[in-house]
C-alpha positions as a Markdown table, in Angstrom:
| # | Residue | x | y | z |
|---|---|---|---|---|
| 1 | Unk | 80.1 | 83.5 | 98.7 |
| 2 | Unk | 79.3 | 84.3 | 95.4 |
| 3 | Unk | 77.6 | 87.7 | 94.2 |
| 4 | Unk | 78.0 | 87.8 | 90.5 |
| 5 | Unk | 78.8 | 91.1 | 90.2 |
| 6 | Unk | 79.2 | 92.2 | 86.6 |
| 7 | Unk | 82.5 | 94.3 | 86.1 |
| 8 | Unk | 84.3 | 96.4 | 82.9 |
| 9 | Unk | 88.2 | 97.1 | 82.8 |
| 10 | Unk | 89.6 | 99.4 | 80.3 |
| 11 | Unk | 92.9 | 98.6 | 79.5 |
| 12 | Unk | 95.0 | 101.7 | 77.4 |
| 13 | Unk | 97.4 | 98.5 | 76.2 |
| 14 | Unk | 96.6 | 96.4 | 73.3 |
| 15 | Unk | 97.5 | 93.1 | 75.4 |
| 16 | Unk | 98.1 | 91.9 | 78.6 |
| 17 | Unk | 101.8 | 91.6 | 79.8 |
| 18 | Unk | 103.4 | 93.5 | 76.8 |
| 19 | Unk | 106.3 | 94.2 | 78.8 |
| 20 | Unk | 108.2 | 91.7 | 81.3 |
| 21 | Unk | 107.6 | 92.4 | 85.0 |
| 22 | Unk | 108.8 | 90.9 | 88.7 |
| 23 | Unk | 106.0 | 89.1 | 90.0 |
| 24 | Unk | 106.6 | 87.4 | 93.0 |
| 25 | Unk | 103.0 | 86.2 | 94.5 |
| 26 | Unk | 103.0 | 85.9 | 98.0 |
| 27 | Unk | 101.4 | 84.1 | 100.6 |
| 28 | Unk | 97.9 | 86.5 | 101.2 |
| 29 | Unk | 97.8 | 86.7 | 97.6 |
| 30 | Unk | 98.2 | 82.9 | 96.8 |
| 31 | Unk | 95.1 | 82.6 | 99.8 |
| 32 | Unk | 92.9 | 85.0 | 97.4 |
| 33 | Unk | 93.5 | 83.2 | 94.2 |
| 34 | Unk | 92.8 | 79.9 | 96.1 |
| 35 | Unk | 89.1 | 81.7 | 96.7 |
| 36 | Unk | 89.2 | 81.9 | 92.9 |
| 37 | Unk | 90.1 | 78.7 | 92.1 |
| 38 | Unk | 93.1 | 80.0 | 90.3 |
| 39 | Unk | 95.7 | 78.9 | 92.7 |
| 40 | Unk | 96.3 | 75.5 | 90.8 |
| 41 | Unk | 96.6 | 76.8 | 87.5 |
| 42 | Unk | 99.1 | 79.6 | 88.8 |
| 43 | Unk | 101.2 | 76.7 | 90.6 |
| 44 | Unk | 101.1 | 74.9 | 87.3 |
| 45 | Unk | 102.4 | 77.6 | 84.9 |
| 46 | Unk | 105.0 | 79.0 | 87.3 |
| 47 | Unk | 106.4 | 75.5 | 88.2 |
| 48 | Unk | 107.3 | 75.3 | 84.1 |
| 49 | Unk | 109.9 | 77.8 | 84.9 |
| 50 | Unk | 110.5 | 78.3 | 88.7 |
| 51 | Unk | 111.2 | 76.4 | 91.5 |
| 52 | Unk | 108.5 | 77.2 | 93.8 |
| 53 | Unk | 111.1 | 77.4 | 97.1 |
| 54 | Unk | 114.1 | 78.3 | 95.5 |
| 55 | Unk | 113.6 | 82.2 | 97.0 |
| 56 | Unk | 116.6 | 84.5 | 95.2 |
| 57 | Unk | 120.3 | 84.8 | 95.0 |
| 58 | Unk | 122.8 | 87.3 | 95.4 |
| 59 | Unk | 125.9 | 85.7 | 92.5 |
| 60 | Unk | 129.1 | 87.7 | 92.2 |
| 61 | Unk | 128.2 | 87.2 | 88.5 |
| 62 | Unk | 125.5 | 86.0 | 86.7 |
| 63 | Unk | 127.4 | 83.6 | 84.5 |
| 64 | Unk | 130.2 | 81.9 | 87.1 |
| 65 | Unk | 131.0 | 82.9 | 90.3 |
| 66 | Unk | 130.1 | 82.3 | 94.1 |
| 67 | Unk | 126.9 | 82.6 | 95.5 |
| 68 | Unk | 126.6 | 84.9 | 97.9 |
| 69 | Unk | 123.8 | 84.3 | 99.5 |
| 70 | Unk | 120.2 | 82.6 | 99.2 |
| 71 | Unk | 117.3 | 85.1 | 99.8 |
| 72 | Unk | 113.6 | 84.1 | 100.8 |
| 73 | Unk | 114.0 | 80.6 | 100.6 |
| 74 | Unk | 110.8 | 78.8 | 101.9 |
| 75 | Unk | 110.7 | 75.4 | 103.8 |
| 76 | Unk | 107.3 | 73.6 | 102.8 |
| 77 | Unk | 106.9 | 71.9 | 106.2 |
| 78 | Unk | 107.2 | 75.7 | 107.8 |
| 79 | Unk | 105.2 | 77.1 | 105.8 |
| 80 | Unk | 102.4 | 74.4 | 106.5 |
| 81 | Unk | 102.1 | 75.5 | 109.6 |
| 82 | Unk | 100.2 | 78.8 | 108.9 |
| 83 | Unk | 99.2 | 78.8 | 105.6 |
| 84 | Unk | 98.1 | 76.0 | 103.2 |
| 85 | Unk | 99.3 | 78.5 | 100.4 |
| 86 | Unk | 102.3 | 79.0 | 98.5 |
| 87 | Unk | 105.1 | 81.6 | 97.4 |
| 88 | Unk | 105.0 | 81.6 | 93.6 |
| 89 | Unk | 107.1 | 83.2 | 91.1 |
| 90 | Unk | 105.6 | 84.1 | 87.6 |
| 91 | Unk | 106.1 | 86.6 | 85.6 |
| 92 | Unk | 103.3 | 89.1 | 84.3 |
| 93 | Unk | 103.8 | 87.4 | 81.0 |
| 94 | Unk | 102.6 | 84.4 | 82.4 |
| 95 | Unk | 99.7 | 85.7 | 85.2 |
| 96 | Unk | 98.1 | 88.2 | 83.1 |
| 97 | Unk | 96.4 | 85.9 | 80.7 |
| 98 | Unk | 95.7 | 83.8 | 83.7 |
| 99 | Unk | 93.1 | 86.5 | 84.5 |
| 100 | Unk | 92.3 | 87.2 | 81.3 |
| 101 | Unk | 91.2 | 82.9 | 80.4 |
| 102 | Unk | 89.1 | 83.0 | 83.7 |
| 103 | Unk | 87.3 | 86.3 | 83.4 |
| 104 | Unk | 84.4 | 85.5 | 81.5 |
| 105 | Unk | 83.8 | 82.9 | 84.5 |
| 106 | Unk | 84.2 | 85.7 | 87.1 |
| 107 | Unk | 81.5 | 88.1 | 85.1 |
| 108 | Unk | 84.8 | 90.4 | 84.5 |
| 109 | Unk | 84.7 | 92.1 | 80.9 |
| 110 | Unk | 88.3 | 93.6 | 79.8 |
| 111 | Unk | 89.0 | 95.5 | 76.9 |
| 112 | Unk | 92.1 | 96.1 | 75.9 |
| 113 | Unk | 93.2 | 99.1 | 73.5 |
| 114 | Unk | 90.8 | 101.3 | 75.5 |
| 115 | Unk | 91.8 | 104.7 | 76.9 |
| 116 | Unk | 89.6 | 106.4 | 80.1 |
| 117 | Unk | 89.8 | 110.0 | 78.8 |
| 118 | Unk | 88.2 | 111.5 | 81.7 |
| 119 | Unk | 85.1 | 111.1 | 84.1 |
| 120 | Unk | 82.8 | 112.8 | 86.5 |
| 121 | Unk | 80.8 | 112.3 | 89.1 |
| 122 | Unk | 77.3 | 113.4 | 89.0 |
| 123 | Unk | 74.9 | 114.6 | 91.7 |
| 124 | Unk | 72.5 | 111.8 | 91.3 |
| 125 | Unk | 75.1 | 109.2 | 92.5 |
| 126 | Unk | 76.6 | 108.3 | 88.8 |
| 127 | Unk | 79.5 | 108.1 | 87.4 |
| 128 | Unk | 80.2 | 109.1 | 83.7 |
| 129 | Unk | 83.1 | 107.5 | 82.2 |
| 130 | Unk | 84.3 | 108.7 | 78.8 |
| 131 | Unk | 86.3 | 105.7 | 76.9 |
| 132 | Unk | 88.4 | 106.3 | 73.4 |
| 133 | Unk | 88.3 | 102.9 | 71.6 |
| 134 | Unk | 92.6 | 103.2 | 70.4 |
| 135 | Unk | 91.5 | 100.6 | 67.7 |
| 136 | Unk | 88.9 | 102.8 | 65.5 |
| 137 | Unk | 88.9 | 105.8 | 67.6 |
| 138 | Unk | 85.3 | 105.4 | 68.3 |
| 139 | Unk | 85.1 | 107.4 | 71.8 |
| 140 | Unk | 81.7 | 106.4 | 74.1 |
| 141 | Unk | 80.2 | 107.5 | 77.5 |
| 142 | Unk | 79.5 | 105.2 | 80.0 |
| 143 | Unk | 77.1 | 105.3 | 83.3 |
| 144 | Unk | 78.3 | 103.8 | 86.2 |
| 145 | Unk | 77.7 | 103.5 | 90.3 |
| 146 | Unk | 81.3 | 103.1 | 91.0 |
| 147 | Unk | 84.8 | 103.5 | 89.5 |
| 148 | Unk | 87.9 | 102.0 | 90.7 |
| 149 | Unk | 91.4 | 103.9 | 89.2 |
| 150 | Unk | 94.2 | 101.8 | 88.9 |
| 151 | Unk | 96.0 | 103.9 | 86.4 |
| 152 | Unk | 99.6 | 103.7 | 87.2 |
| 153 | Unk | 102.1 | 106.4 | 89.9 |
| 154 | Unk | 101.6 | 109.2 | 87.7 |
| 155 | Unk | 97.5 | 108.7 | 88.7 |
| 156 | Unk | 95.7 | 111.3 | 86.4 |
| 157 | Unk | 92.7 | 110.6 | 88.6 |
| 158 | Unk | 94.9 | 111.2 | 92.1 |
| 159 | Unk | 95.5 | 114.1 | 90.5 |
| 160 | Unk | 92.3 | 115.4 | 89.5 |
| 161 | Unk | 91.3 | 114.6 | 92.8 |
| 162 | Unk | 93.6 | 116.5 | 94.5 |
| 163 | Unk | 94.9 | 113.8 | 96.2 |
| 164 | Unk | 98.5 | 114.3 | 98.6 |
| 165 | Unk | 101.5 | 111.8 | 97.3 |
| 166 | Unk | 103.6 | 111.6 | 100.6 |
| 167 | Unk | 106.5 | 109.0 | 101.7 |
| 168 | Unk | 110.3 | 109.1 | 101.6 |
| 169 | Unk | 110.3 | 109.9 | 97.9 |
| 170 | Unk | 112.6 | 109.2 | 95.0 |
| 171 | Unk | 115.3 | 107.2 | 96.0 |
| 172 | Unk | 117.2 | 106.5 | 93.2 |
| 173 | Unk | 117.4 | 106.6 | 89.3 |
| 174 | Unk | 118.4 | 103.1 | 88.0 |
| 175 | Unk | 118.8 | 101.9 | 84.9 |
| 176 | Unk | 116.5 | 99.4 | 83.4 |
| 177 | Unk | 116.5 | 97.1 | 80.3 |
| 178 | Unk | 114.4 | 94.4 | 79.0 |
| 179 | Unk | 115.7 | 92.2 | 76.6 |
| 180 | Unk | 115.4 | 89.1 | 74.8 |
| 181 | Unk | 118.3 | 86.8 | 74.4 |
| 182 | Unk | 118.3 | 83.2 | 75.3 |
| 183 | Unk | 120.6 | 82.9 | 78.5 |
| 184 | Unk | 119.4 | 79.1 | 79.3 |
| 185 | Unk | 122.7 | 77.6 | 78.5 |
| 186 | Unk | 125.2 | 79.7 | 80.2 |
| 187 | Unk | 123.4 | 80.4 | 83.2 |
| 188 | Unk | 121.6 | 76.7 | 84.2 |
| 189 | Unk | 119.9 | 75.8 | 87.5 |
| 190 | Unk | 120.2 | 79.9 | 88.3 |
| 191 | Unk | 117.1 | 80.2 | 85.9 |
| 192 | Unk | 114.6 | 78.7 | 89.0 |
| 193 | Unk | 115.2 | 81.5 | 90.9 |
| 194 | Unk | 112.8 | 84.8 | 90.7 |
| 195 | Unk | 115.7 | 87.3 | 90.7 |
| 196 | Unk | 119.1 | 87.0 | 90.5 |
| 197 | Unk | 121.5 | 90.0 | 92.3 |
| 198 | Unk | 124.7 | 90.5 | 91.2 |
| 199 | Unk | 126.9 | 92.0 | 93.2 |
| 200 | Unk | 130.4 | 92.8 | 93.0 |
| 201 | Unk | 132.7 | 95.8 | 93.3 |
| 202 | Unk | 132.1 | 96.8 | 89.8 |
| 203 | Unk | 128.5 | 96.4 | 89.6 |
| 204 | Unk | 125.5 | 96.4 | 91.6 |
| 205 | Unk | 122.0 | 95.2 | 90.3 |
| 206 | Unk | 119.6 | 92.3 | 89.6 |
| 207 | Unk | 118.2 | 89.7 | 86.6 |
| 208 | Unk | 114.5 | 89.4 | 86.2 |
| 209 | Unk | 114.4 | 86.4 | 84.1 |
| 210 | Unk | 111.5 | 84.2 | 82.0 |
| 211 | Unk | 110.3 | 82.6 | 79.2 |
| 212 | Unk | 112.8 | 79.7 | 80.3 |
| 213 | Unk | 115.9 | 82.5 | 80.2 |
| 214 | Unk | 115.0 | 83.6 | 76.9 |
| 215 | Unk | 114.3 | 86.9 | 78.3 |
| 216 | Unk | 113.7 | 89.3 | 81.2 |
| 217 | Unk | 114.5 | 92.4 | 82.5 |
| 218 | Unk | 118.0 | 93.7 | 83.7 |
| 219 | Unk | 118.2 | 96.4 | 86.6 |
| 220 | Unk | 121.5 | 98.2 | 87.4 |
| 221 | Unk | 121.8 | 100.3 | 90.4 |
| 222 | Unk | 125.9 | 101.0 | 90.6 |
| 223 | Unk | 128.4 | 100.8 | 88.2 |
| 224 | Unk | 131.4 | 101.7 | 90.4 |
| 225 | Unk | 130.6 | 104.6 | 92.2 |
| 226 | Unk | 127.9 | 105.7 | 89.8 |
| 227 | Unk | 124.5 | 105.3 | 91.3 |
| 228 | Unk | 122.5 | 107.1 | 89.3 |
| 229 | Unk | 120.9 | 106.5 | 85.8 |
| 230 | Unk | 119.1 | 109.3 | 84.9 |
| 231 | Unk | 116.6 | 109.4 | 82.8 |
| 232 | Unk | 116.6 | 105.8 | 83.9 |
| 233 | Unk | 113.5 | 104.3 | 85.7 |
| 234 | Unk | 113.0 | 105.7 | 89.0 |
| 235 | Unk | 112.6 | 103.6 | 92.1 |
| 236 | Unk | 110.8 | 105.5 | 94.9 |
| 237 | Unk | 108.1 | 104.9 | 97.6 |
| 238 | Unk | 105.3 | 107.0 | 97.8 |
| 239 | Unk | 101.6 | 106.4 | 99.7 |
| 240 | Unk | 98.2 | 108.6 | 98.8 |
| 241 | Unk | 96.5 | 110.5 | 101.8 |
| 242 | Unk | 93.6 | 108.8 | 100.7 |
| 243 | Unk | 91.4 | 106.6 | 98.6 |
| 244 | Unk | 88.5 | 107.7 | 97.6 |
| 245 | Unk | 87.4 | 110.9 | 95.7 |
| 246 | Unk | 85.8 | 113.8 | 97.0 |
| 247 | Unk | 82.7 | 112.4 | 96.0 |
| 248 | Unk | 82.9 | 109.3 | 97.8 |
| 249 | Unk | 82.3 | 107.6 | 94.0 |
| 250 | Unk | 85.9 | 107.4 | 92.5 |
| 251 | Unk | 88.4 | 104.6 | 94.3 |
| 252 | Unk | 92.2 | 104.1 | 93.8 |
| 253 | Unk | 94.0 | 101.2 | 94.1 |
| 254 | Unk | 97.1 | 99.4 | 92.9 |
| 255 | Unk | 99.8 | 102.2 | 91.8 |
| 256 | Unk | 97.6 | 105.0 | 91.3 |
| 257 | Unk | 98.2 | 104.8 | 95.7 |
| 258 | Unk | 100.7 | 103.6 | 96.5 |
| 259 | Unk | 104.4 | 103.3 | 94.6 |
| 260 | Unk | 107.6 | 101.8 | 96.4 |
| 261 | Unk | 110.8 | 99.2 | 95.2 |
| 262 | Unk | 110.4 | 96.0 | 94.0 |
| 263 | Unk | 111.9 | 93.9 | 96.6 |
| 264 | Unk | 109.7 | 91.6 | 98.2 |
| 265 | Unk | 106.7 | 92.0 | 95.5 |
| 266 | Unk | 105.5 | 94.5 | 97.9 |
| 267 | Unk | 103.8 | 96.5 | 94.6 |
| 268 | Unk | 101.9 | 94.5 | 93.3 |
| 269 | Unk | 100.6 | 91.8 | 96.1 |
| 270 | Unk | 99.7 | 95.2 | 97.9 |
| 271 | Unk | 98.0 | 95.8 | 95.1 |
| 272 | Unk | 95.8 | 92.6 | 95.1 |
| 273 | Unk | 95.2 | 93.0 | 99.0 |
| 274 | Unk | 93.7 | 96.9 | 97.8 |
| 275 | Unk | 91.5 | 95.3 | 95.5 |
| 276 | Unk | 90.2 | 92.0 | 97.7 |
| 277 | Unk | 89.2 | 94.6 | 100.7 |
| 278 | Unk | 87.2 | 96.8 | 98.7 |
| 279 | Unk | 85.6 | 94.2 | 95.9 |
| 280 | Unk | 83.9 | 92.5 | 98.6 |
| 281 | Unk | 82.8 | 95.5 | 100.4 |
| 282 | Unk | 81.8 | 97.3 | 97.1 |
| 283 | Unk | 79.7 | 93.7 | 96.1 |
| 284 | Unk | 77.8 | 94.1 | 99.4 |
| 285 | Unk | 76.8 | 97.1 | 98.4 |
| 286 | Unk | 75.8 | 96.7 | 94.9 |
| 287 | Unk | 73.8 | 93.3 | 96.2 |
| 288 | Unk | 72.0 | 95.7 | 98.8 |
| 289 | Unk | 73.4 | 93.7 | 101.7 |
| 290 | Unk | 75.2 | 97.0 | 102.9 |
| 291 | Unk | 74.4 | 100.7 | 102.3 |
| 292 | Unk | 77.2 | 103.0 | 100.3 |
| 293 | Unk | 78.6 | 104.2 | 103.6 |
| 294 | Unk | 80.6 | 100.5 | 104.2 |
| 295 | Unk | 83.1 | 102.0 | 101.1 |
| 296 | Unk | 84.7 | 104.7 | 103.2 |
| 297 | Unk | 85.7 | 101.6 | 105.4 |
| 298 | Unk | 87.9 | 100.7 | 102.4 |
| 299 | Unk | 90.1 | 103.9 | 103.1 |
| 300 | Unk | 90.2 | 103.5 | 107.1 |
| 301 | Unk | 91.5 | 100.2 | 106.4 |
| 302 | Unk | 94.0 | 100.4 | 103.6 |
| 303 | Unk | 95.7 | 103.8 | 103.7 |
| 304 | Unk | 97.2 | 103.3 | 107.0 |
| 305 | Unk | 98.2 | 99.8 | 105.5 |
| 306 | Unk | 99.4 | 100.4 | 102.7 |
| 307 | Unk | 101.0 | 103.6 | 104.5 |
| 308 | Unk | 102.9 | 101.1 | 106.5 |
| 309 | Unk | 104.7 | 99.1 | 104.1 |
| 310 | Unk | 105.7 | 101.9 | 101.9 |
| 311 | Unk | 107.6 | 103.3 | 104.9 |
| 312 | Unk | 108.8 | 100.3 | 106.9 |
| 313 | Unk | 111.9 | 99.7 | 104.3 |
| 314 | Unk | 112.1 | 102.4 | 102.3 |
| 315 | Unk | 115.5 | 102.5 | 100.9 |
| 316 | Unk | 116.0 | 98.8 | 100.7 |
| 317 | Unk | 119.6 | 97.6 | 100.2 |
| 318 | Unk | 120.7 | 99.9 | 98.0 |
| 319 | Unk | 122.3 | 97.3 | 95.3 |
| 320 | Unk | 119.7 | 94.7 | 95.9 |
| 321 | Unk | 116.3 | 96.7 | 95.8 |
């Protein structure tokens, strides 16, 4: 069913997947971009540089030694059996744009290099939206039925809203660096895997790699018995008390509700599985098919979700995660 709903996405960056990111697509989420017709063309750009079932490894070293262990291999012929759909590994490099070729076809607008200064809601049901243009400075007002804040852990808009941030917490401080330096010929086949731990008794952490092995992102969690990297990037697992603003108007999704490790993909395919429930309940509404009140569904249904997987493995393995 299509509803042709038109939507607008500020973006405060100047282009999409500036920085590398894990992205590990998993089976729901492969299922949605099917609906799309984007499952093909995500297969096809992630097969350039990943082997769709290779899953992860845990090396004793990145260059050399034994593998450990394989992690989240998938057999096709399994797999068949409950979903037509498949794992994929791409980076954000390579799925951002993805979006951003096939928006114009899904009526989505984006516009990068814009910056969502503030908003508020208004007693005859409207939104205003203030938007800074970061390329000329030209700062506009915008009217709008609905708003949906996906603007990162540190939420301005949660905040605003008053909105709890409960869940086990901060769990570690690790360090993080992306880099670009073509690994390809040292480290071979290991380059078709979405992450690669290492783990030894000197050094705990894991290799995000793309672009062929050209570059990625490196994440340490122990050196020795050194486990914390402070000011490094902070791994923690939080979930908001709810959704929606006090106004019923305002939504969050993605990070701004929900922030936990990167194992799995858990982040973003959540994420995506946020913004599938309510885009088809909020398109119902805007169609007329349902009245305003089907939204606070979106809340009932994700929160205790999303609730869920923040708290089901919270710490992880704490060199792997």
């Amino acid at each position: 069913m299509s509803f042709s709903i038109k939507s607008v996405s500020f973006y405060r960056h100047s282009k999409a997947g500036a920085h590398p990111q894990a992205a590990g697509i998993n089976f729901r989420t492969s299922e949605i971009f099917c609906q799309l017709g984007l499952e093909d063309f995500t297969l096809e750009q992630s097969g350039k540089e990943f082997d769709f079932n290779a899953g992860m490894l845990i090396v004793e070293k990145l260059v050399g030694g034994k593998v450990i262990k394989h992690l989240q291999e998938h057999d096709p012929e399994h797999v068949k059996n409950f979903t037509p759909s498949n794992w994929v590994w791409i980076s954000q490099r390579m799925f951002e744009p993805i979006l951003s070729q096939n928006a114009e076809r899904l009526n989505s607008e984006q516009r990068h290099g814009h910056q969502v200064l503030l908003y508020e809601e208004q007693k005859d049901h409207v939104v205003v939206v203030v938007v800074k243009d970061l390329n000329i400075g030209d700062v506009k007002k915008y009217k709008t039925p609905y708003v949906v804040a996906c603007d990162g852990n540190r939420s301005p808009t949660r905040q605003k809203e008053g909105i709890s941030w409960d869940g086990p917490g901060i769990l570690r401080n690790s360090l993080r660096v992306s880099f670009k330096s073509d690994l390809s010929p040292f480290i071979g086949k290991r380059m078709g895997h979405g992450v690669v731990y290492v783990a030894n008794k000197d050094i705990g952490g894991s290799f995000r790699l793309e672009n062929e092995g050209k570059q990625g992102i490196m994440m340490v969690n122990n050196v020795g018995s050194k486990t914390s990297f402070e000011p490094g990037s902070t791994i923690a697992a939080y979930n908001a008390g709810r959704f929606e603003s006090k106004g019923g108007r305002v939504f969050l999704a993605e990070d701004s509700a929900h922030t936990m490790p990167p194992t799995g993909g858990l982040g973003g395919n959540t994420g995506i599985a946020d913004a599938h429930n309510f885009a088809l309940k909020l398109a119902y509404v805007l169609s007329g098919k349902a009245s305003h009140s089907l939204l606070a569904s979106y809340n009932i249904e994700r929160q205790p979700i999303d609730e869920f997987t923040v708290n089901q493995n919270p710490g992880g393995n704490q060199h792997l995660a």
